[in-house]
C-alpha positions in Angstrom: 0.0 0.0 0.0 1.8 3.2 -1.2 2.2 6.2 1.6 0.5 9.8 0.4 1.7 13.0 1.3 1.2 16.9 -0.1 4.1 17.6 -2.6 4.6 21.2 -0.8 7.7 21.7 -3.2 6.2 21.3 -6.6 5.6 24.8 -8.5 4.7 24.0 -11.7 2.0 21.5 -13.5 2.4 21.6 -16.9 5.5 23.3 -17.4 7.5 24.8 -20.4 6.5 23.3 -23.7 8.0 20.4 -25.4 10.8 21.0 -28.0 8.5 19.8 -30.6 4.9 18.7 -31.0 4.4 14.7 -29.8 3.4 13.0 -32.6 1.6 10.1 -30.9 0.0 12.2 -28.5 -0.6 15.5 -30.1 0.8 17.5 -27.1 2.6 20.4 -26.9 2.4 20.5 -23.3 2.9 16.7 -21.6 2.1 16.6 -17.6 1.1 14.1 -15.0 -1.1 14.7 -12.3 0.4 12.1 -9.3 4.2 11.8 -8.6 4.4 7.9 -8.5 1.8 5.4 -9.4 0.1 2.6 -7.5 0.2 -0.1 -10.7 3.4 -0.3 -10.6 3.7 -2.9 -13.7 6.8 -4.5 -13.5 8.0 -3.4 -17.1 7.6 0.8 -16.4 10.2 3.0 -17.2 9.6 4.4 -13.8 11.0 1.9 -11.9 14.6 3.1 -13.5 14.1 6.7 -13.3 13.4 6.7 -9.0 15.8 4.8 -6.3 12.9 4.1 -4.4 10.2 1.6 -5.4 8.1 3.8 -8.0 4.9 2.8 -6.0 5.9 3.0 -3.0 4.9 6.7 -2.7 2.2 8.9 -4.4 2.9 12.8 -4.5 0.4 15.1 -4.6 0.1 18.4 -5.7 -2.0 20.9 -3.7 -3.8 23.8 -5.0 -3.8 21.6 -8.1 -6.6 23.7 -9.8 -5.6 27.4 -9.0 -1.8 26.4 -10.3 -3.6 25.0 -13.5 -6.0 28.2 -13.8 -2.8 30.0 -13.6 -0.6 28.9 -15.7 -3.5 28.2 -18.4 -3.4 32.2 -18.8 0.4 31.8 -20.2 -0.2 28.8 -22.6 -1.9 29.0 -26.4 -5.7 28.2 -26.2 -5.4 25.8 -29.2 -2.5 23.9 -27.9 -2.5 20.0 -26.6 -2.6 19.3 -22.9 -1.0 16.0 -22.9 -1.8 14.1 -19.2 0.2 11.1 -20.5 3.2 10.7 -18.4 4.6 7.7 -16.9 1.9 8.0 -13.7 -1.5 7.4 -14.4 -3.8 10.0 -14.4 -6.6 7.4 -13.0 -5.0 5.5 -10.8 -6.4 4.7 -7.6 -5.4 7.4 -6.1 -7.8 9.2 -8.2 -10.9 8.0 -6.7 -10.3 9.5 -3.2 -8.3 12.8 -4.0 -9.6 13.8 -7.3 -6.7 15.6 -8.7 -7.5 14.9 -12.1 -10.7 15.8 -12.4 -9.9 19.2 -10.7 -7.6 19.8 -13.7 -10.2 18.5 -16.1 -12.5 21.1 -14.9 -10.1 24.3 -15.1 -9.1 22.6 -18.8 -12.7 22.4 -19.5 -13.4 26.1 -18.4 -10.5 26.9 -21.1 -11.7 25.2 -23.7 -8.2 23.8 -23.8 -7.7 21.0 -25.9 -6.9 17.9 -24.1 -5.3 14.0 -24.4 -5.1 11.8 -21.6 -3.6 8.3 -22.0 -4.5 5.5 -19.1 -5.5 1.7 -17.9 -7.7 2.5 -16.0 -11.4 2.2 -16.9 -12.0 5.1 -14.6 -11.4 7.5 -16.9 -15.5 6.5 -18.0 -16.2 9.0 -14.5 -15.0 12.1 -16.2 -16.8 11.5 -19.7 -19.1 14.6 -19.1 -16.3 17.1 -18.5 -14.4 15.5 -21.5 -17.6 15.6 -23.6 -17.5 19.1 -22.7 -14.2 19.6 -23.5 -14.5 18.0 -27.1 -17.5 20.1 -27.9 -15.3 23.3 -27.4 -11.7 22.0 -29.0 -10.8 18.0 -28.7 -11.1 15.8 -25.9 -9.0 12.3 -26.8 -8.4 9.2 -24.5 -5.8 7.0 -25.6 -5.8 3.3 -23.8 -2.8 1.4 -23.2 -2.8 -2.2 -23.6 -0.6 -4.9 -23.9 -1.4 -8.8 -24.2 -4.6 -10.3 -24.7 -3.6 -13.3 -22.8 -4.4 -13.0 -19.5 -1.5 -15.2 -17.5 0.8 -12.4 -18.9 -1.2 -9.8 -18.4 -1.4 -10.9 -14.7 2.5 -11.3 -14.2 3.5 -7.9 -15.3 0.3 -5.0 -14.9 -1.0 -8.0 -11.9 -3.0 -4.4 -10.6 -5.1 -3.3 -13.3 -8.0 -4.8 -15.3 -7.7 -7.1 -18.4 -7.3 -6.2 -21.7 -11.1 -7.1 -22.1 -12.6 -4.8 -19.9 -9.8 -2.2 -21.4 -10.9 -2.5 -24.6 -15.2 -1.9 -23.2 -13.9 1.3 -21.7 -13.1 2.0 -25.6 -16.3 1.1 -26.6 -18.5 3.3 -23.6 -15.6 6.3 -24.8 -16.3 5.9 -28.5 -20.8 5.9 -27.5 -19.7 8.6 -26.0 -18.6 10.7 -29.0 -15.1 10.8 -28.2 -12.5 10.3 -30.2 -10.3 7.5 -28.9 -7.0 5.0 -29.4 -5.4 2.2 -28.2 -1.6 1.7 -27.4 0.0 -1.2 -27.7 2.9 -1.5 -25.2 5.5 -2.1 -24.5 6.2 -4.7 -27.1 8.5 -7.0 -25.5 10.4 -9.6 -27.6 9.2 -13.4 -27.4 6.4 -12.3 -25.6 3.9 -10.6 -26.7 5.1 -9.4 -30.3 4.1 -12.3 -32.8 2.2 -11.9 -36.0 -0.4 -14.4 -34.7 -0.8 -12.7 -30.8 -0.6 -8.8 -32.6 -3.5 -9.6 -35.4 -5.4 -11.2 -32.5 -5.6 -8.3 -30.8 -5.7 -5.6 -33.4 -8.7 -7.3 -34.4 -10.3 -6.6 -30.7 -8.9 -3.4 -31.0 -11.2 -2.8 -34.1 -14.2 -4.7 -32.5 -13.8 -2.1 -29.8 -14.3 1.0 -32.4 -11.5 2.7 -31.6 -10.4 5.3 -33.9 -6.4 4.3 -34.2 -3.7 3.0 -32.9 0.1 3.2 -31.8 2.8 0.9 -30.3 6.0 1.3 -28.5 8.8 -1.0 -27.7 10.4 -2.6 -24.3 13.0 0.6 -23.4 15.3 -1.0 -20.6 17.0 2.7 -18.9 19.3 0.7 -16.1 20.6 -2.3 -14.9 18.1 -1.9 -11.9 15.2 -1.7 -14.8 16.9 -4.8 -16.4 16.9 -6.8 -13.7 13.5 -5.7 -12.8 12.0 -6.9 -16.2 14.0 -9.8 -16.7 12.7 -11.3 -13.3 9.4 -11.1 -14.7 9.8 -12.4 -17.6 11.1 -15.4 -15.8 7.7 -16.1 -13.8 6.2 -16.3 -18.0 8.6 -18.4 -19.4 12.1 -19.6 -19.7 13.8 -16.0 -21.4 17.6 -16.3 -20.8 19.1 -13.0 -20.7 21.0 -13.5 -23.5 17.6 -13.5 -25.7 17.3 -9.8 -24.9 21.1 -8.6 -24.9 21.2 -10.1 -28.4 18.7 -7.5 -28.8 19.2 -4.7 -26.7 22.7 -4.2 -27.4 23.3 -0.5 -26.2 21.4 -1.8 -22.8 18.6 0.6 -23.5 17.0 0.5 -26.7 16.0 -2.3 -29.1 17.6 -3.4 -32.4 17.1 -1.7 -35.1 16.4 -4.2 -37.6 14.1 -5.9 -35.5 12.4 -3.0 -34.9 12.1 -2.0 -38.7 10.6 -5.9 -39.2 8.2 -5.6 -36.6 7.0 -2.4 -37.3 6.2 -3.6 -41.3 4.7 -6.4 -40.1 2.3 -4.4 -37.9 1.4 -2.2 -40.2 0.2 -4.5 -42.6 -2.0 -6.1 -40.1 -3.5 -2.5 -39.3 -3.8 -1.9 -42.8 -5.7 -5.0 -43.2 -8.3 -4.5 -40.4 -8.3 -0.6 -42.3 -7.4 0.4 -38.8 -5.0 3.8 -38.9 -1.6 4.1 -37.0 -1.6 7.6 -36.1 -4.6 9.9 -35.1 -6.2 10.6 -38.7 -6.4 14.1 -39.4 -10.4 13.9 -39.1 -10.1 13.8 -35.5 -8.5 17.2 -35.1 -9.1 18.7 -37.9 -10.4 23.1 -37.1 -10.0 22.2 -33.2 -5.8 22.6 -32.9 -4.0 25.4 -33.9 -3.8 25.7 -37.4 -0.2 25.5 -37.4 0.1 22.8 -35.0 -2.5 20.8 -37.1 0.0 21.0 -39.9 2.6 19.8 -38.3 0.8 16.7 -37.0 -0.4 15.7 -40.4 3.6 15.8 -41.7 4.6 14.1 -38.7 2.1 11.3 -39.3 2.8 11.0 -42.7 6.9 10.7 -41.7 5.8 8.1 -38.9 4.1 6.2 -41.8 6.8 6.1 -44.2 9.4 5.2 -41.6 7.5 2.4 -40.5 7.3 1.1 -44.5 10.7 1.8 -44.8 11.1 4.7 -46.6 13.6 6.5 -44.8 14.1 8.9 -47.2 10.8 10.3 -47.2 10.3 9.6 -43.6 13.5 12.3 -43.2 12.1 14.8 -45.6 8.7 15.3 -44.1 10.2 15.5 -40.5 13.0 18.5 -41.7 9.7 19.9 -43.0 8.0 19.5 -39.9 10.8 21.3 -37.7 10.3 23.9 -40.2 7.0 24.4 -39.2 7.9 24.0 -35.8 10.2 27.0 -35.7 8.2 29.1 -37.2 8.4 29.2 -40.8 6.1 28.4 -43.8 8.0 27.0 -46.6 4.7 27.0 -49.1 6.9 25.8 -52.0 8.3 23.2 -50.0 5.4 22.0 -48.9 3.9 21.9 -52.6 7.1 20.1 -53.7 6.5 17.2 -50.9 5.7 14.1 -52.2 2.2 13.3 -50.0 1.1 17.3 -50.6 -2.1 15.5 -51.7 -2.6 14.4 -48.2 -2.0 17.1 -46.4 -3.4 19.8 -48.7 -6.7 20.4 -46.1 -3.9 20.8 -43.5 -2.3 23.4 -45.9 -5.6 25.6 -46.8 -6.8 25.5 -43.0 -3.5 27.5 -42.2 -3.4 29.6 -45.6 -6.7 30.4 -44.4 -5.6 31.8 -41.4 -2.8 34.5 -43.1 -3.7 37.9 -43.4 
């Protein structure tokens, strides 16, 4: 059972802006609401980040909503909240102190747009304050999941709900009229990364009616994480380390070429269930800054290519992206791209918005 206490030292929430838009999230602006987080799943990057056990204590803010009001004033109207760092917004925690849906309100009073990504299907409890914040600019949940079978499932995320009931809290978020993804991760070699066990559950993924969705690999940040990780993998299977240094050579990240092969095989498995990678640009499309909007669409577009392979493309439309990013508006550029096509609506919107 993890100890509370009132963060008295904490002086910001959401902080300066990223360097560059998230592409997977849409955020300019990426915050978590708790300091710590009572899952605890065995593979989370927290657990390498923190010398002490990462749910062993929950911080929380006080005078959450003034400090949210406040610095609301200083930030873009039109720009992404993102409450999708590594402590979830709706964890239990959330069901006593109410942290989250304090900041909900204040971002709902904005008309600030809005992602949250989470496990838990208590997000459903907020859906009028989110429906309220999509009506004004865009409200999306994104979902994190990560094996349909269940005796994995209950070895490594042993304190959240299974994939099933996951994928329901989809389905009430999409009845809703909110736009919504699912997240597949961490993909973790041998385990859960197989053609067979990711078409499975893309195709309960697509039963669900979500709108998209994303994955992520296994990031190992320590020997502490390492260890952590591999000692759960044991209580699966039989994994000898030597499986996973084979491919995580730097320690950290995974191979390359292993990535580059899983990726092209998910894709095609998306593409066959006609389910998108990214957030399509119907989703926020007139609610994001115009120039932000832009940006995502290029992004996407890169993300795409570099999952097929096509590096060279993939490098072009992110040096077009940073463009955008910094400020500039290289209309002939942008013309000259080779998926102009695609993002021509994304184009007019912010032609439309030049004096």
């Amino acid at each position: 059972m993890p100890l509370f206490v009132v963060d008295v030292n904490r002086t910001q929430l959401f902080g300066a802006p990223l360097p560059r838009i998230d592409a997977t999230t849409l955020a300019s602006y990426t915050s978590h609401i708790y300091e710590g987080c009572e899952y605890g799943c065995n593979y989370c990057d927290g657990w390498g980040r923190h010398l002490r056990p990462f749910n062993e204590q929950i911080r929380l803010m006080p005078d959450i909503a003034p400090a949210a009001s406040a610095e609301l004033a200083t930030i873009n109207r039109r720009a992404v909240i993102g409450l999708t760092a590594e402590s979830d917004a709706y964890q239990p925690a959330e069901q006593h102190y109410r942290r989250t849906r304090s900041v909900l309100r204040v971002l709902a009073a904005h008309g600030q747009p809005t992602v949250i990504m989470t496990k838990s299907p208590h997000v459903v409890d907020d859906i009028e304050l989110l429906t309220e914040i999509h009506q004004r600019s865009l409200a999306l949940v994104m979902v994190t999941v990560m094996s349909h079978v269940v005796d994995v499932q209950n070895k490594l995320e042993d304190k959240n709900i299974s994939t099933v009931e996951r994928l329901a809290t989809v389905t009430r978020l999409k009845k809703a009229g909110l736009p919504v993804g699912v997240v597949i991760q961490p993909l973790i070699p041998y385990l859960n990364d197989t053609d067979y066990a990711l078409t499975h559950l893309i195709e309960m993924i697509v039963a669900a009616g979500a709108d998209f969705v994303h994955w992520d690999y296994l990031y190992t940040l320590n020997q502490r994480h390492r260890n952590r990780v591999y000692e759960a993998l044991a209580r699966i299977g039989n994994y000898p380390p030597s499986y996973m240094r084979n491919l995580y050579r730097d320690g950290m990240t995974i191979d390359r070429a292993y990535q580059q092969e899983r990726n092209s095989a998910l894709t095609r498995i998306c593409d066959d269930a006609k389910l998108p990678v990214h957030p399509p640009y119907t989703l926020f499309a007139q609610r994001l800054d115009p120039r932000n909007e832009l940006e995502l669409t290029i992004l996407h577009q890169a993300r795409r290519d570099m999952l097929q392979g096509r590096d060279t493309l993939a490098i072009s439309g992110q040096s077009l992206a940073t463009k955008i990013a910094a400020g500039d508006l290289p209309m002939q550029e942008l013309r000259n791209y080779a998926h102009y096509m695609l993002i021509r609506p994304a184009v007019q919107h912010v032609e439309s918005t030049i004096p």
